[in-house]
TORZAVO-865101 format. One line per field, with one value per residue (C-alpha): residue in three letters; residue number from 1; x, y, z. Coordinates in nm, 4 decimals, m for minus. Example, Ala and Ser with C-alpha at 12.3 -4.5 7.8 and 13.67 -1.06 7.14 Angstrom:
<pts>
code ALA / SER
pos 1 / 2
px 1.2300 / 1.3670
py m0.4500 / m0.1060
pz 0.7800 / 0.7140
</pts>
This chain:
<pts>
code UNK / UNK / UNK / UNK / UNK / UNK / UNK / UNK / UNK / UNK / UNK / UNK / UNK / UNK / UNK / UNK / UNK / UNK / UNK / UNK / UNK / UNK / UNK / UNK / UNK / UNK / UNK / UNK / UNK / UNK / UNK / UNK / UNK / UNK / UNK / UNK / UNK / UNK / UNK / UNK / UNK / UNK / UNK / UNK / UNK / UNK / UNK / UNK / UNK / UNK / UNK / UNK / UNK / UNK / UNK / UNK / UNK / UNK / UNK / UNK / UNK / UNK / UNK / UNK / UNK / UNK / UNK / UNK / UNK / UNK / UNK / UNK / UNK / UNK / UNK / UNK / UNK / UNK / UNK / UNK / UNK / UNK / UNK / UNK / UNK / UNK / UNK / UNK / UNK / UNK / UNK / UNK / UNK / UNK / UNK / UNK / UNK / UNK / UNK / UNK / UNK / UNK / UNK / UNK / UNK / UNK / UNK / UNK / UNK / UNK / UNK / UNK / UNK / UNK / UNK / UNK / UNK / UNK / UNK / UNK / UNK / UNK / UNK / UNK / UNK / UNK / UNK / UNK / UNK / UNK / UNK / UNK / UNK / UNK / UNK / UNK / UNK / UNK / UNK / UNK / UNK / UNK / UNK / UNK / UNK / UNK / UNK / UNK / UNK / UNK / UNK / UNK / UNK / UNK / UNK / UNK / UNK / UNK / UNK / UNK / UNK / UNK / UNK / UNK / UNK / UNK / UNK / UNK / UNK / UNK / UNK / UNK / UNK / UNK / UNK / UNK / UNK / UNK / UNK / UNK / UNK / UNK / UNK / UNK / UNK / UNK / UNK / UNK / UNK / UNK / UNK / UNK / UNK / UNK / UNK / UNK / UNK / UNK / UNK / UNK / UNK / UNK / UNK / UNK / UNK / UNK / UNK / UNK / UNK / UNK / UNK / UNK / UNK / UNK / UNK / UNK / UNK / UNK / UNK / UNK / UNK / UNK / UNK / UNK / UNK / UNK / UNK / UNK / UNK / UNK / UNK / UNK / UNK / UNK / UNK / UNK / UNK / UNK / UNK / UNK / UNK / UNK / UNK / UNK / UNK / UNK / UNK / UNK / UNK / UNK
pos 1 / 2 / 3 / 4 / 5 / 6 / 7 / 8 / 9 / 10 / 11 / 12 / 13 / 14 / 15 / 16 / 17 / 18 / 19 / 20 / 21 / 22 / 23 / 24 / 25 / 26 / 27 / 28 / 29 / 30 / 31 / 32 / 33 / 34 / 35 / 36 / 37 / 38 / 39 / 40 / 41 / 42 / 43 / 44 / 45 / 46 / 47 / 48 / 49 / 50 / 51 / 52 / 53 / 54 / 55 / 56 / 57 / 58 / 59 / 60 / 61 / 62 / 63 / 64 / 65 / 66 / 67 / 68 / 69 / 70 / 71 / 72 / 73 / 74 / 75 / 76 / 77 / 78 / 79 / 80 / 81 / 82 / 83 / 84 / 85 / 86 / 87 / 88 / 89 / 90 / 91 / 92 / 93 / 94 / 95 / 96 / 97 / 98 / 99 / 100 / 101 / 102 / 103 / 104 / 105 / 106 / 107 / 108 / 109 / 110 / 111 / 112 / 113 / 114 / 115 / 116 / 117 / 118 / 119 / 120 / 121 / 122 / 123 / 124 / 125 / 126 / 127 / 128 / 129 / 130 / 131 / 132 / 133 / 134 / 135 / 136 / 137 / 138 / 139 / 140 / 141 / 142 / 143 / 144 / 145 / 146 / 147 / 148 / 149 / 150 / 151 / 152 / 153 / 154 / 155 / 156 / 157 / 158 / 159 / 160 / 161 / 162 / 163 / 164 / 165 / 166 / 167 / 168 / 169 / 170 / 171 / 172 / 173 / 174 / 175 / 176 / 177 / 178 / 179 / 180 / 181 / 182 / 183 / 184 / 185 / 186 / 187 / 188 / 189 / 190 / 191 / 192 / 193 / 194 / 195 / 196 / 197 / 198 / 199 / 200 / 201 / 202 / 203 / 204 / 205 / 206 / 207 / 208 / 209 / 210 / 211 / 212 / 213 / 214 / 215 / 216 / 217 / 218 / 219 / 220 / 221 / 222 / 223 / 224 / 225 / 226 / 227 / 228 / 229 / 230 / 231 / 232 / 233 / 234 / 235 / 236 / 237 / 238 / 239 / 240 / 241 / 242 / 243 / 244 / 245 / 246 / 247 / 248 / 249 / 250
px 0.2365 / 0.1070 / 0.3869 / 0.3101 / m0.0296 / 0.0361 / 0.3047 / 0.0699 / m0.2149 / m0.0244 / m0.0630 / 0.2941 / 0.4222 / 0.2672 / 0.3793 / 0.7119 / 0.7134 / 0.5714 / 0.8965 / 1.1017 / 0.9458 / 0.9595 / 1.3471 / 1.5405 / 1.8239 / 1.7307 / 1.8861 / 1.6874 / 1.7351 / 1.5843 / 1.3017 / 1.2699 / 1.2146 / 0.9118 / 0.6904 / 0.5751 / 0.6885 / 0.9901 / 1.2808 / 1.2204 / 0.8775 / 0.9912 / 1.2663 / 0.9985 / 0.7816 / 1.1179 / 1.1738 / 0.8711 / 0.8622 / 1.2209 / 1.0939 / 0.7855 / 1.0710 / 0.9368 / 1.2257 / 1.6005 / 1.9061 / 2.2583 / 2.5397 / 2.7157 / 3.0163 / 2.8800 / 2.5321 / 2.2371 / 1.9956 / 1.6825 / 1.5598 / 1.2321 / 1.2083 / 0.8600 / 0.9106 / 0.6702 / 0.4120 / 0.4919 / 0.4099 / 0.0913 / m0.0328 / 0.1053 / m0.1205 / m0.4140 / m0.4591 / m0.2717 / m0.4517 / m0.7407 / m0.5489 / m0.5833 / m0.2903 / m0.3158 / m0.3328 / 0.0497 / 0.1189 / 0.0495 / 0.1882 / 0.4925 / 0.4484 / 0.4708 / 0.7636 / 0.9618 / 0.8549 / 1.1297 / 1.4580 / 1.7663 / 2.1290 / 2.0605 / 1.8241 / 1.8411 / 1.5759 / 1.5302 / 1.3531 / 1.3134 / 1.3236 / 1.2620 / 1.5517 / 1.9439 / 2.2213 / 2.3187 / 1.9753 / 1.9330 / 2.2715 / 2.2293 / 1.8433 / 2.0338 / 2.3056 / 2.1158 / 2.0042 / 1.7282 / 1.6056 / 1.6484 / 1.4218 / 1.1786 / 1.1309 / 1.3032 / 1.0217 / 1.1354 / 1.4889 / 1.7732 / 2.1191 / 2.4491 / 2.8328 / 3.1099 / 3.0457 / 3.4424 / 3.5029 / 3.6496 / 3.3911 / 3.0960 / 2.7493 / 2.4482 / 2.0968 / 1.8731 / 1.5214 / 1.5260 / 1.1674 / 1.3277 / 1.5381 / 1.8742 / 2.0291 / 1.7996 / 2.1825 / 2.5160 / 2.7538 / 3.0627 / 3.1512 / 3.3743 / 3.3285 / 3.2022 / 3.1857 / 2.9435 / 2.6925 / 2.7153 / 2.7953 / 2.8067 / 2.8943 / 2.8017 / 2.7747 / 2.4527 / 2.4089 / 2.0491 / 1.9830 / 1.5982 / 1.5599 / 1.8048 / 1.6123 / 1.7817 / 2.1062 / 2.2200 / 2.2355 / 2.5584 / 2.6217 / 2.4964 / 2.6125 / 2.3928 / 2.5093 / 2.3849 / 2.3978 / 2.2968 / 2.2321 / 2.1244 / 1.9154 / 1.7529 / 1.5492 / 1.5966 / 1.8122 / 1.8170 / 1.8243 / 1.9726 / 1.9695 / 2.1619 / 2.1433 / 2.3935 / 2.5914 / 2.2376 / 2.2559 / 2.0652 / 1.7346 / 1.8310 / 1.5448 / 1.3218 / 1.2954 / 1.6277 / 1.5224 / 1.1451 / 1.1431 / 1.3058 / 1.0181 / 0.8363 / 1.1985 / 1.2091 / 0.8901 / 0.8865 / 1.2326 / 1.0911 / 0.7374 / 0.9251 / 1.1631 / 0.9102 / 0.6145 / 0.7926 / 0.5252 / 0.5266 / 0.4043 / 0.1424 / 0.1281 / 0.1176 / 0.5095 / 0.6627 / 0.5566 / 0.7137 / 0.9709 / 0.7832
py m1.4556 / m1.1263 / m1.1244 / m1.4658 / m1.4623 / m1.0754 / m1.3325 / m1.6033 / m1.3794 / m1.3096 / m1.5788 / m1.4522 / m1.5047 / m1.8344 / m1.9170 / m1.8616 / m2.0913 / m2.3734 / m2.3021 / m2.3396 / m2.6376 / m2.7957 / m2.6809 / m2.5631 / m2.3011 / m2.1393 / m1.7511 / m1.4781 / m1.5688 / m1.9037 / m1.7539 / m1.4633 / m1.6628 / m1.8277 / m1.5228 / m1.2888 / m0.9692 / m0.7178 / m0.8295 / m0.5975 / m0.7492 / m1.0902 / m0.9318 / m0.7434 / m1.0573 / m1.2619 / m0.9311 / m0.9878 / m1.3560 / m1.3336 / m1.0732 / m1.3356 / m1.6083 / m1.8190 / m1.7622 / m1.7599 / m1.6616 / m1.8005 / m1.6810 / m1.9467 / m1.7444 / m1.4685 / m1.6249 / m1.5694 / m1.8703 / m1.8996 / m2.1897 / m2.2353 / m2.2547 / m2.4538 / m2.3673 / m2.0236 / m2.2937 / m2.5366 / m2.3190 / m2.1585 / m2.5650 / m2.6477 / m2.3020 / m2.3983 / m2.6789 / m3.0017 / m3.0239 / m3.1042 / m3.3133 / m3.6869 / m3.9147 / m3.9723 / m3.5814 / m3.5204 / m3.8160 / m3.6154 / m3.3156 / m3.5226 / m3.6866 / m3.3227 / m3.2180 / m3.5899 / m3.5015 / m3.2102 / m3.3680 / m3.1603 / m3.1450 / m2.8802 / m2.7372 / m2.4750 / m2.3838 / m2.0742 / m1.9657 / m1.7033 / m1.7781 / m1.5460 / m1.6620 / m1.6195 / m1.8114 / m1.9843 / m2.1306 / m2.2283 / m2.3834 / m2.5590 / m2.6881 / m2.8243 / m3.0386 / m3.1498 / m3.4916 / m3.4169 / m3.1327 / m3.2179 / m3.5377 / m3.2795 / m3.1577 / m3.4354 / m3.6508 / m3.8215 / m3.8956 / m3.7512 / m3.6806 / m3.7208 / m3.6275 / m3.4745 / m3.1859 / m3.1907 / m3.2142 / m3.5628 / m3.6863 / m3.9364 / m3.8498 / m4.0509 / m4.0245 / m4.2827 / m4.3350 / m4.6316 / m4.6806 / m4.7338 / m5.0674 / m4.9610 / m4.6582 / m4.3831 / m4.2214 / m4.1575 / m3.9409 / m3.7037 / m3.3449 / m3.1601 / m2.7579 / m2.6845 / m2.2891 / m2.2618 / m2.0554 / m1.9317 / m2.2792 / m2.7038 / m2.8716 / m3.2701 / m3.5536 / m3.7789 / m4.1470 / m4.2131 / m4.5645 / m4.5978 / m4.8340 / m4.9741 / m4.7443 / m4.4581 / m4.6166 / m4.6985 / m4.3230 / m4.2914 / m3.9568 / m3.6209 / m3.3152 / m3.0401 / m2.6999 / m2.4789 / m2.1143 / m1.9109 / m1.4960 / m1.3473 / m1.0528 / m0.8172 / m1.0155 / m1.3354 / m1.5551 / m1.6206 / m1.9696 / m2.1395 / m2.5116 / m2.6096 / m2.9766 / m3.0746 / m3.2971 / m3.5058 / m3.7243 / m3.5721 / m3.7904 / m3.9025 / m4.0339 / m3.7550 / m3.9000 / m3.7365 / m3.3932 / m3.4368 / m3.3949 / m3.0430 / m2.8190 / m2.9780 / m3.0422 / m2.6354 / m2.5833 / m2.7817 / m2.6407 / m2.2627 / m2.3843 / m2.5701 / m2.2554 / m1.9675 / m2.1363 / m2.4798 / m2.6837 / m2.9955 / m3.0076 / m3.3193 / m3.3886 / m3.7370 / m3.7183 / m3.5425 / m3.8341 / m4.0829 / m4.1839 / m4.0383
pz 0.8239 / 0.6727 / 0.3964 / 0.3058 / 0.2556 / 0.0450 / m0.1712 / m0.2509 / m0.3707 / m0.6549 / m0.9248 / m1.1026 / m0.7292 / m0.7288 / m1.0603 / m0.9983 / m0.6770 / m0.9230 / m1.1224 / m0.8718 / m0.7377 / m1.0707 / m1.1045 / m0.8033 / m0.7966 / m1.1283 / m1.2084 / m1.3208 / m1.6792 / m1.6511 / m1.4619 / m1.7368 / m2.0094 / m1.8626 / m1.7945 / m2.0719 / m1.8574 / m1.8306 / m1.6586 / m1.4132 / m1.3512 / m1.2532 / m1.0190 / m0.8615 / m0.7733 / m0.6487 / m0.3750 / m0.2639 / m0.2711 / m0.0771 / 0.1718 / 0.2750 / 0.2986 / 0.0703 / m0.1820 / m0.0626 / m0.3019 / m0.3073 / m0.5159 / m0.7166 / m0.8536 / m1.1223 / m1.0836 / m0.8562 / m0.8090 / m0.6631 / m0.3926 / m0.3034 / 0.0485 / 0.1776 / 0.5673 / 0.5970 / 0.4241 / 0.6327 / 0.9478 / 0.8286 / 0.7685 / 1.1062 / 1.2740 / 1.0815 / 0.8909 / 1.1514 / 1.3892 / 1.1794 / 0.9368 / 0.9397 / 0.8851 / 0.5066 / 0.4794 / 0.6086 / 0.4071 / 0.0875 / 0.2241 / 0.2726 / m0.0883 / m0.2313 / m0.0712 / m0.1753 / m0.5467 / m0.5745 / m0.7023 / m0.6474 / m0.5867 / m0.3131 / m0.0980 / 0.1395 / 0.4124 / 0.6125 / 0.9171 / 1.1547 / 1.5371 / 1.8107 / 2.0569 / 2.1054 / 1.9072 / 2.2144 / 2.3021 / 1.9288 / 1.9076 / 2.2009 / 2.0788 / 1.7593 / 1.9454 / 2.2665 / 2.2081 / 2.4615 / 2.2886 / 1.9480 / 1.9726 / 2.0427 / 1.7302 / 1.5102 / 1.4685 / 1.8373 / 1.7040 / 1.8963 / 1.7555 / 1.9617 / 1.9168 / 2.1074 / 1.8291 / 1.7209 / 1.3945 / 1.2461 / 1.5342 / 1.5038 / 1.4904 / 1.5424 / 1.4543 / 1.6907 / 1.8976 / 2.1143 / 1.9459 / 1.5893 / 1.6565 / 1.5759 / 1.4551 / 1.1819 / 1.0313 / 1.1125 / 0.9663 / 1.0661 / 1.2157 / 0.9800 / 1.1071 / 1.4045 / 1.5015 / 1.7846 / 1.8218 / 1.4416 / 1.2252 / 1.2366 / 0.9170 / 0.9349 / 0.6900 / 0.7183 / 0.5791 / 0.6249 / 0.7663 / 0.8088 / 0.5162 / 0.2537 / m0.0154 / 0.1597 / 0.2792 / m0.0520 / m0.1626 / 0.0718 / 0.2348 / 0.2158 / 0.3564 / 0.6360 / 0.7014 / 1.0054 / 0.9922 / 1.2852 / 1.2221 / 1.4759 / 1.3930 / 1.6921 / 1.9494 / 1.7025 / 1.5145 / 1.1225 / 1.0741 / 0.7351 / 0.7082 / 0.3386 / 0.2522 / m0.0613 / m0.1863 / m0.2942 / m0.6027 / m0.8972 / m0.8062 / m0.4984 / m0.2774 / m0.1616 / 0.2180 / 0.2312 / 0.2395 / 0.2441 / 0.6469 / 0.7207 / 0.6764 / 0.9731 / 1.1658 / 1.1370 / 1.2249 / 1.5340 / 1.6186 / 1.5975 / 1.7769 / 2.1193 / 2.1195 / 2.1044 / 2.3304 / 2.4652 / 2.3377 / 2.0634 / 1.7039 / 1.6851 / 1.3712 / 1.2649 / 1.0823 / 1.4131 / 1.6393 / 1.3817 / 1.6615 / 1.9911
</pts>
């Protein structure tokens, strides 16, 4: 939390999260050319911004981008700020998040348990309506096999999709059609990729959802920084987030 709050008090830092909120997966040139400062300047600001978490790179053959990544927010308003919050509050927390319009996001978060125990937290239906706003997901976890998104609370199924790699405890590849309204449905499928690191006494998680129309409806993605953060909170302490999106489907 430290490094976060040392990342934000920098209005450059903050700055260039507005960027990226405004344009995901930008390189350093893009970002350059926004900021009256040296090169060097704005690559010192995205270190830091990457070493709080709150910025995570990918390499898109000779190019670097830079991805926001909202889930170290996400947790310090989930510490401090829920269980005060009233309903219309996570609403607009929520409304934020569906504002960014991408082809790509990628989210990443640090979890103090083993690969195996993560892996299985992901794929037990049990488990995973835990933290997936009540929802549980099921599949034989083979690839070219079905999966299914569903609360008996919801009246029929939430998504479905398909299993195309499946390298347990490190990696699950999956399609997902959302089904929760015909708003969503209609933008077809998507694609989630699970990467598990583990690093010391913890795992490196890396959630990358792609394969998202240019404008495609923000319910599609709006959700994961409170999926992740109720996935780290029931893994490190075994209790439930509360907040008024998590119990959606409870």
């Amino acid at each position: 939390m430290d490094a976060v709050f040392r990342a934000l008090a920098d209005p450059t830092r903050r700055s260039l999260l507005d960027e990226l909120y405004r344009a995901d997966g930008q390189t350093l040139n893009a970002l350059e050319e926004r900021f009256p400062m040296t090169r060097f300047g704005v690559m010192k600001h995205l270190k830091l911004l990457e070493e709080a978490g709150l910025v995570v790179t990918r390499r898109r053959g000779r190019e670097k981008l830079h991805f926001l990544n909202p889930v170290p927010i996400r947790l310090v308003h989930d510490r401090w700020v829920s269980k005060y919050a009233e309903p219309w509050t996570a609403g607009l927390s929520e409304l934020k998040q569906r504002l960014e319009k991408t082809m790509e996001k990628i989210y990443e978060i640090y979890i103090r348990t083993t690969p195996e125990r993560l892996w299985e937290a992901i794929t037990d239906p049990d488990i995973r309506a835990k933290y997936n706003f009540g929802a549980a997901v099921s599949s034989d976890w083979t690839p070219g096999s079905r999966l299914e998104l569903g609360s008996p609370k919801a009246g029929g199924l939430l998504g479905e999709g398909e299993i195309l790699e499946v390298d347990p405890p490190r990696r699950l590849v999956h399609t997902m059609v959302a089904l929760w309204s015909d708003e969503v449905k209609s933008e077809g499928a998507s694609r989630v990729t699970w990467e598990i690191e583990p690093i010391h006494d913890s795992c490196r998680l890396t959630v990358t959802h792609d394969q998202l129309r240019e404008g495609a409806n923000d319910q599609l993605y709006g959700g994961w920084p409170m999926i992740l953060s109720g996935l780290k909170t029931w893994l490190e302490t075994g209790q439930l987030l509360t907040t008024p999106g998590s119990l959606m489907y409870t």
